[in-house]
C-alpha positions as CSV (number, residue, x, y, z in Angstrom):
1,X,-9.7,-10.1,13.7
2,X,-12.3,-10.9,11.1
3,X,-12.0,-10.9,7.4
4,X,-13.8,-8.1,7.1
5,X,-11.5,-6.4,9.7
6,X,-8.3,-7.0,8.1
7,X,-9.5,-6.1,4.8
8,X,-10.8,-2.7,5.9
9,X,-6.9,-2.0,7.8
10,X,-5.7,-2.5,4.8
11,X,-7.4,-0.6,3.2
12,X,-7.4,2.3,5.7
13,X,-3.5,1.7,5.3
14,X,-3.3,1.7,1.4
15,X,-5.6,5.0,0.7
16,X,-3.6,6.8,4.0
17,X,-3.1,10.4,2.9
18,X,-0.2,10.5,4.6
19,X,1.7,7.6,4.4
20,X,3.2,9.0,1.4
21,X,3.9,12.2,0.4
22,X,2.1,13.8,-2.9
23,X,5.2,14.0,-4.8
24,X,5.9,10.5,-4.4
25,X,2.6,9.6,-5.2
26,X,2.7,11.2,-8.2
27,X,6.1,10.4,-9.1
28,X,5.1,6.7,-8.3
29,X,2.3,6.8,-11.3
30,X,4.9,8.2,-13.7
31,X,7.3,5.7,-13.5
32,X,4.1,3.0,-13.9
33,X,2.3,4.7,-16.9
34,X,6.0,5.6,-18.2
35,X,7.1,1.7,-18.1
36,X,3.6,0.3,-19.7
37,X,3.6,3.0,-22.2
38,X,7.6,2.0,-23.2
39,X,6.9,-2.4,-22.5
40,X,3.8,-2.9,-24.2
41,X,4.6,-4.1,-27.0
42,X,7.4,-6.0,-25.5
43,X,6.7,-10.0,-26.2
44,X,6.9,-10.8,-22.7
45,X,5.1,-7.9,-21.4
46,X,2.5,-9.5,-19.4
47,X,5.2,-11.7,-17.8
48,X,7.2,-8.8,-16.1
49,X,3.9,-7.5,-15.0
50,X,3.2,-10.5,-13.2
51,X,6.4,-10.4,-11.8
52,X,6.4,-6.8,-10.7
53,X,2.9,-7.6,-8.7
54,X,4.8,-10.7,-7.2
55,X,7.4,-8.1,-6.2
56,X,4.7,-5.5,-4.5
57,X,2.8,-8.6,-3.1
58,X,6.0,-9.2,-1.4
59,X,7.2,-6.2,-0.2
60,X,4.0,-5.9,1.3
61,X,3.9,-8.9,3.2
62,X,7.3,-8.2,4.1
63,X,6.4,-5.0,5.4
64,X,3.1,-5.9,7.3
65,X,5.1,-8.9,9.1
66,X,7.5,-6.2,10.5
67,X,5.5,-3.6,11.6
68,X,3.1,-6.1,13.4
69,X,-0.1,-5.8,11.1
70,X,0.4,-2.2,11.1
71,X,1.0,-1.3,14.5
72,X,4.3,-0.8,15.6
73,X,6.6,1.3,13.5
74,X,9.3,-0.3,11.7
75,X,12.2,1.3,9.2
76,X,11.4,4.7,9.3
77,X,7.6,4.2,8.8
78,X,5.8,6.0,11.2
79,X,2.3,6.7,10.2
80,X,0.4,4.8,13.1
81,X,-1.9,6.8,12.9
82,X,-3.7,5.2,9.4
83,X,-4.3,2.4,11.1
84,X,-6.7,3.2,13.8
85,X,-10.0,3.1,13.4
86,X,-12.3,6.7,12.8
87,X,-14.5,7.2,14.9
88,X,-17.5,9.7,14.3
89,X,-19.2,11.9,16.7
90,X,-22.3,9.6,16.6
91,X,-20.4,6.6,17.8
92,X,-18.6,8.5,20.8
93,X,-20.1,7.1,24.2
């Protein structure tokens, strides 16, 4: 699988509509905006950010190991699904 392969699964994963539901979605960006609104002018601010992106980062490597790149399902995750490619009506054979 090529760079730009992988890099278009995970996108296809990340922007699935429904590998989360809308109300975690939107509760996901409350707690974010919530937590940079209350820690910004914390002294070490940009420290726990990095740390929280080292945390997602990991989680998501975590999670992409178990599931096999996205393709077998794995605790409860079962949106397969997102990760096949679309195909179009022009591309059909």
């Amino acid at each position: 699988m090529s760079l730009r392969d992988s890099v278009v699964l995970e996108l296809r994963v990340a922007l699935s509509r429904t590998a989360q539901p809308v109300w975690v979605r939107i509760l996901k960006w409350a707690i974010i905006i919530s937590a940079v609104v209350y820690f910004w002018h914390a002294p070490h601010f940009w420290w726990w950010v990095a740390g929280v992106v080292a945390l997602a980062a990991s989680l998501h490597l975590l999670w992409r190991t178990k599931t096999k790149r996205w393709t077998q399902p794995w605790c409860g995750w079962n949106d397969l699904a997102a990760t096949r490619p679309v195909v179009r009506r022009d591309e059909r054979a």
